[in-house]
C-alpha positions as CSV (number, residue, x, y, z in Angstrom):
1,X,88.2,16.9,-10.6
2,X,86.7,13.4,-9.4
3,X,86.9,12.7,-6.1
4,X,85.6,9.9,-3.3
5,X,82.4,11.5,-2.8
6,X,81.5,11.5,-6.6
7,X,82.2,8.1,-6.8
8,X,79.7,7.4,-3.4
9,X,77.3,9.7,-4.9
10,X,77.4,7.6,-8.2
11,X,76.8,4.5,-6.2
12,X,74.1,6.0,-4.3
13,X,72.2,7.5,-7.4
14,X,72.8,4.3,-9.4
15,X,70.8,2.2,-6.7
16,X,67.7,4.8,-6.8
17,X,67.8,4.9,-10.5
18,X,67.9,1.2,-10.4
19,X,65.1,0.5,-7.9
20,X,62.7,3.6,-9.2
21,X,61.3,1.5,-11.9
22,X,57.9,0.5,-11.7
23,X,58.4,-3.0,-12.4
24,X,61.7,-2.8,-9.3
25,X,61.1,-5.7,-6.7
26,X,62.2,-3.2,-4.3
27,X,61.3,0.6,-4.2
28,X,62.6,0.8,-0.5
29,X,66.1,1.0,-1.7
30,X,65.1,4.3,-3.8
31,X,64.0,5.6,-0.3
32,X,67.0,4.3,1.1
33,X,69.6,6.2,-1.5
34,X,67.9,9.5,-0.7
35,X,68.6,8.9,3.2
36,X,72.1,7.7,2.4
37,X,73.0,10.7,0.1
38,X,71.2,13.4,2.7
39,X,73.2,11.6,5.5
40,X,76.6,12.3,3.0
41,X,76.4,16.0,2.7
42,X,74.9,16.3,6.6
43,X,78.0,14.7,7.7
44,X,80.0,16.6,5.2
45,X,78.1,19.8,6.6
46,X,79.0,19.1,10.6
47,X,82.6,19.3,9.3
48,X,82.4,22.7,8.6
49,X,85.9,21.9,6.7
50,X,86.1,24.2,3.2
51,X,88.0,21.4,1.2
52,X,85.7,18.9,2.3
53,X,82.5,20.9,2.0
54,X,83.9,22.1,-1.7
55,X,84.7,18.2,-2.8
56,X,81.6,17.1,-1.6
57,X,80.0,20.3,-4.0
58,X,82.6,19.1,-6.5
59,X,81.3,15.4,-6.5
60,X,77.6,16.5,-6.6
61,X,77.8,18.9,-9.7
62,X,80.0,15.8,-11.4
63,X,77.2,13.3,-10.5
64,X,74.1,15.4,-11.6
65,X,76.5,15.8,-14.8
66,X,76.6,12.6,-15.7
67,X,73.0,11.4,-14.8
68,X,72.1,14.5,-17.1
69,X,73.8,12.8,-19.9
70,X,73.2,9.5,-19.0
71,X,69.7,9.1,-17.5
72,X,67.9,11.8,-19.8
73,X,67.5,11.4,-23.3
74,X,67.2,15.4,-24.5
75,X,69.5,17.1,-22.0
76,X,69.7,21.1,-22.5
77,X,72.5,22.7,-23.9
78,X,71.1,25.6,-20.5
79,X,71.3,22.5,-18.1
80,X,75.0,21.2,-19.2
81,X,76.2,24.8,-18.9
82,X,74.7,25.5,-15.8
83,X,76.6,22.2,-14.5
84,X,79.7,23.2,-16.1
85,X,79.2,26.6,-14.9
86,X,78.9,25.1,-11.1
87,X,82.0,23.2,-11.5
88,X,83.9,26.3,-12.3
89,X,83.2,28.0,-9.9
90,X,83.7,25.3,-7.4
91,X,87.8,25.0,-9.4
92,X,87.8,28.8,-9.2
93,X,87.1,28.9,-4.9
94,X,89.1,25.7,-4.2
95,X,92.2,26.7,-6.4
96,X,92.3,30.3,-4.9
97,X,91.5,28.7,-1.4
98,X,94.5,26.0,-2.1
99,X,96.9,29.1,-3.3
100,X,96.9,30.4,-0.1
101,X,97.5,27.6,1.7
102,X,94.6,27.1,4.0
103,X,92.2,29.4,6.2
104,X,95.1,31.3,8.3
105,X,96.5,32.7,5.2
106,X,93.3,33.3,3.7
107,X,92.5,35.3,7.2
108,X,95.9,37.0,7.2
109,X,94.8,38.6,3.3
110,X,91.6,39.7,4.8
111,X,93.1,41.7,7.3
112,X,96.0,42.9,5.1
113,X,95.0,43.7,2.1
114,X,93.9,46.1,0.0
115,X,90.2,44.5,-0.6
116,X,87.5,47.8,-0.7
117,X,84.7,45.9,-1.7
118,X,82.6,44.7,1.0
119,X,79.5,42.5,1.0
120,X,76.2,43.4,3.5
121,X,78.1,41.8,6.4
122,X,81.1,43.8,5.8
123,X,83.1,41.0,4.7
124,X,85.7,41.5,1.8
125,X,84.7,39.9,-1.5
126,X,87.3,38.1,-3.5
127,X,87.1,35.3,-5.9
128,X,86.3,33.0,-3.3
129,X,83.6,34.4,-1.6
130,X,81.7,35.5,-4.9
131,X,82.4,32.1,-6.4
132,X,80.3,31.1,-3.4
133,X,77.9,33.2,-4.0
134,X,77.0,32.2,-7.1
135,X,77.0,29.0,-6.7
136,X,74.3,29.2,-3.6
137,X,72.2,31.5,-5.9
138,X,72.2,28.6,-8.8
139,X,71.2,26.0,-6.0
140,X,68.1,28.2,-4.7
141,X,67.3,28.8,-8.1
142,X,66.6,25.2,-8.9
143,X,65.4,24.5,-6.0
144,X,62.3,26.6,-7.0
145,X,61.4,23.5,-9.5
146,X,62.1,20.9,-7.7
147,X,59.1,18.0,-7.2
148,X,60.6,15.8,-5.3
149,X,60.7,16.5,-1.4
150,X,63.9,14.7,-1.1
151,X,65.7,16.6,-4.1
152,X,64.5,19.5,-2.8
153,X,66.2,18.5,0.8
154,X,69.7,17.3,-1.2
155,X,70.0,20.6,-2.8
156,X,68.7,22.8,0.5
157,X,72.1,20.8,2.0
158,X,74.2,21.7,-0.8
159,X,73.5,24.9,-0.2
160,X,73.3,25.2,3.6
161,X,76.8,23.8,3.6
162,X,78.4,26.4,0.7
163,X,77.1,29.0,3.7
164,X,79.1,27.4,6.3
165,X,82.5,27.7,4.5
166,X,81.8,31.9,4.5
C-alpha cells in the first residue's frame, strides 16, 4: 500500500540519514528533515480527514520498515512484526472504512446496528475503532524508548492524529 506520503517521507528520511554522519558538511539539513517530516503529519493532522490521516500512518509504518531493513544491520524479527503488525491494522481500518463508503455510512451503522460492545465513551467498537486502538497503544509503547526529542515528537503526532479520526 505505497502511497505519496511514503515516498515524501523516504525523501525526508534519506536527507537526515544522509547529513547525520559525523564527517556530513552539513548537519542543519538533519534538523531540517525532522521540521519537514513534523510539519507532514501536523498538516496531515489539521485535516482531520480519516483516508488522509490513515495514508499518512500507512506511509510512516512503510518508511520506518524499510529504514529497519535498510539502515540497521541486525533488525529484530519483534521489530519487523511489530511494523507488519501496524500496517495490518492500518489495511484492516481503511478497507472496513472504504467498505462503507465514507463517514455517513459508517455513522448510519453506528446508529443502526446491532453493535453491544461499547468502549469508556460509549462508543460502539468495531474493527475500525479497535484497529485504532491498537495501533495508538503500539505508538505510546515505543515512545517510552525513544532518545531522540524529535522522534519522540514524530511519533506523539502519529498518534495524536489516529485520535482525531475516532
Amino acid at each position: 500500500m505505497l502511497n505519496g506520503y511514503y515516498r515524501n517521507i523516504v525523501v525526508i528520511r534519506r536527507s537526515r540519514y544522509e547529513n547525520n554522519k559525523e564527517d556530513a558538511p552539513n548537519r542543519t539539513e538533519v534538523r531540517h528533515s525532522y521540521d519537514l517530516e513534523i510539519d507532514l503529519l501536523s498538516s496531515v493532522g489539521k485535516t482531520k480527514n480519516f483516508l488522509e490521516i490513515m495514508k499518512c500512518e500507512s506511509g510512516e509504518l512503510e518508511a520506518n520498515k524499510e529504514d529497519l531493513l535498510e539502515e540497521f544491520k541486525y533488525p529484530t524479527m519483534e521489530q519487523i512484526n511489530s511494523i507488519n503488525k501496524g500496517l495490518e491494522r492500518v489495511d484492516v481500518a481503511l478497507s472496513s472504512f472504504e467498505k462503507m463508503e465514507g463517514k455517513s455510512s459508517y455513522i448510519g451503522l453506528i446508529y443502526y446496528s446491532a453493535l453491544r460492545h461499547f468502549d469508556s465513551k460509549g462508543l460502539p467498537i468495531d474493527l475500525v475503532r479497535e484497529a485504532l486502538a491498537g495501533q495508538r497503544q503500539s505508538i505510546t509503547n515505543s515512545l517510552s524508548g525513544m532518545n531522540i526529542k524529535e522522534d519522540a515528537i514524530i511519533y506523539q503526532l502519529r498518534r495524536d492524529n489516529l485520535l482525531l479520526t475516532v
